[in-house]
C-alpha beads as a LAMMPS data file, in Angstrom:
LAMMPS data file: protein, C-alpha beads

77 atoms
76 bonds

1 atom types
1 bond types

-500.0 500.0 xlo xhi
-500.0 500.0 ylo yhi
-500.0 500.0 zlo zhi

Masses

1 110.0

Atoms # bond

1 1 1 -400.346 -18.911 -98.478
2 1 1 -398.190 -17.744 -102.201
3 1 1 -400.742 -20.166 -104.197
4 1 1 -404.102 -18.305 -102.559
5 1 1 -402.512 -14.746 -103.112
6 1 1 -401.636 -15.337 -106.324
7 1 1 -405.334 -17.328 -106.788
8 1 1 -407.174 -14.068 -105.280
9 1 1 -404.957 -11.036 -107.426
10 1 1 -405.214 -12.518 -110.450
11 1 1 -409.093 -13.380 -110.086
12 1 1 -409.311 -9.600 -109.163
13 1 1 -407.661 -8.669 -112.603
14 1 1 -408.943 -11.126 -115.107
15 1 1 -412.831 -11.260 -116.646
16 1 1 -412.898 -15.198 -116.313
17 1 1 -412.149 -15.753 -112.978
18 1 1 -413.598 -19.471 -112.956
19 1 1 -410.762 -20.639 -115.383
20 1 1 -407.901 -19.059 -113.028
21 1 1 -406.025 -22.372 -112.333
22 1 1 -402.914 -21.684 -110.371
23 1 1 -400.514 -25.359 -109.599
24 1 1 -398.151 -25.287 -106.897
25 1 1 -395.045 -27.670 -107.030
26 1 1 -392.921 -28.229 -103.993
27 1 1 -389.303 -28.290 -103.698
28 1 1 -386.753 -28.314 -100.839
29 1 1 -385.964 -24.733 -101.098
30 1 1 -387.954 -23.234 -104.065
31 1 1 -391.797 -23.427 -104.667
32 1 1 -393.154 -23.256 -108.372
33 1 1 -396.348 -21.754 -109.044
34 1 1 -397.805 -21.998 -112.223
35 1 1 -400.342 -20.083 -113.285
36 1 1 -403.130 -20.461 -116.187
37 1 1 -405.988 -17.709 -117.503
38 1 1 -408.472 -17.806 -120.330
39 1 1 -406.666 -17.047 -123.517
40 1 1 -407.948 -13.378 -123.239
41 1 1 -407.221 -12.806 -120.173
42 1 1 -403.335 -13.339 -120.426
43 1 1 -402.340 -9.460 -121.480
44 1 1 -404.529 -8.474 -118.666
45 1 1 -402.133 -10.754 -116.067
46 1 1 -399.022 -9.822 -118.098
47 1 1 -399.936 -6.207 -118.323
48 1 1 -398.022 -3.266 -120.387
49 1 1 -394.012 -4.510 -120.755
50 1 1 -394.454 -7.398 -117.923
51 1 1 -395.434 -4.519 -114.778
52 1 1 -398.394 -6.243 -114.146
53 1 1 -396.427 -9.703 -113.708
54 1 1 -393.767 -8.406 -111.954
55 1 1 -395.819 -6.538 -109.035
56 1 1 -396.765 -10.082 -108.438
57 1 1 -393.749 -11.408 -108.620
58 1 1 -392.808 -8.856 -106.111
59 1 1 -395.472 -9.441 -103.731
60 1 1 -394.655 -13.232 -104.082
61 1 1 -391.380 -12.177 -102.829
62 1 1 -391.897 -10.277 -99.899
63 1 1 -394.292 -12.992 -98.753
64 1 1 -391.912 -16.133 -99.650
65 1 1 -389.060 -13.690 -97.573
66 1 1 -390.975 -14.368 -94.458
67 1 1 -391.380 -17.788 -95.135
68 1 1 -387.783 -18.449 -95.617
69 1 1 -388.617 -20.201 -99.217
70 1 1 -388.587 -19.071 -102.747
71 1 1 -391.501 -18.763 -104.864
72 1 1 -391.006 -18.916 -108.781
73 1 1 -394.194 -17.607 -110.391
74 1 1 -394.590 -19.269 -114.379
75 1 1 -397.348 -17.547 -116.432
76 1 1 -398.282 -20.639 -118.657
77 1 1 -400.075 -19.481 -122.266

Bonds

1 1 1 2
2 1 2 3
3 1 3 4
4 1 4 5
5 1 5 6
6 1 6 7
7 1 7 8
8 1 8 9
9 1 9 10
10 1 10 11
11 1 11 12
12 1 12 13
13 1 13 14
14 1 14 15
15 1 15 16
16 1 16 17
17 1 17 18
18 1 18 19
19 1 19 20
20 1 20 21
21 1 21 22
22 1 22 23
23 1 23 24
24 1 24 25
25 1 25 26
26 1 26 27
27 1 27 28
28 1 28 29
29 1 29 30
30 1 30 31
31 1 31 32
32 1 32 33
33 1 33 34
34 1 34 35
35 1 35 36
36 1 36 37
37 1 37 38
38 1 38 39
39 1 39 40
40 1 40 41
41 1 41 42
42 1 42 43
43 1 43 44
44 1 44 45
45 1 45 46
46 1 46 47
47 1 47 48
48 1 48 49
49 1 49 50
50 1 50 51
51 1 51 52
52 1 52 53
53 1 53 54
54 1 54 55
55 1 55 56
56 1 56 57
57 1 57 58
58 1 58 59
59 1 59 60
60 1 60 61
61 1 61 62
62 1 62 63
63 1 63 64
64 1 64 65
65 1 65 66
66 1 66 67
67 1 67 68
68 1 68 69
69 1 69 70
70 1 70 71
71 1 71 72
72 1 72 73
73 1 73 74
74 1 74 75
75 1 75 76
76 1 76 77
């Protein structure tokens, strides 16, 4: 459920949205999600002083809640 949210808002934001690659690595109590956009594309994700990156972080959050497991989001350059 995280890794498709997080597939679908960032495709919304970015210009490429073919070379969106999110990753999701399991743990026992924390997920990792790592995410990777076209070069130009990363200020876009990242947006003005991280806001951007931490509404999804946020979102990621509310969802993982309900899921009773934590989701770490990684931006990868």
């Amino acid at each position: 459920m995280q890794k498709e949210l997080v597939e679908y808002i960032t495709k919304s934001l970015v210009d490429n949205p073919d070379d969106v690659n999110v990753r999701e690595i399991e743990g026992e109590q924390t997920s990792v999600l790592e995410l990777s956009v076209a070069k130009e594309d990363l200020g876009k994700v990242i947006g003005k002083q991280g806001r951007t990156a931490r509404a999804i972080r946020t979102l990621l959050g509310a969802v993982s809640a309900k899921a009773r497991k934590r989701v770490v989001l990684e931006i990868l350059e």
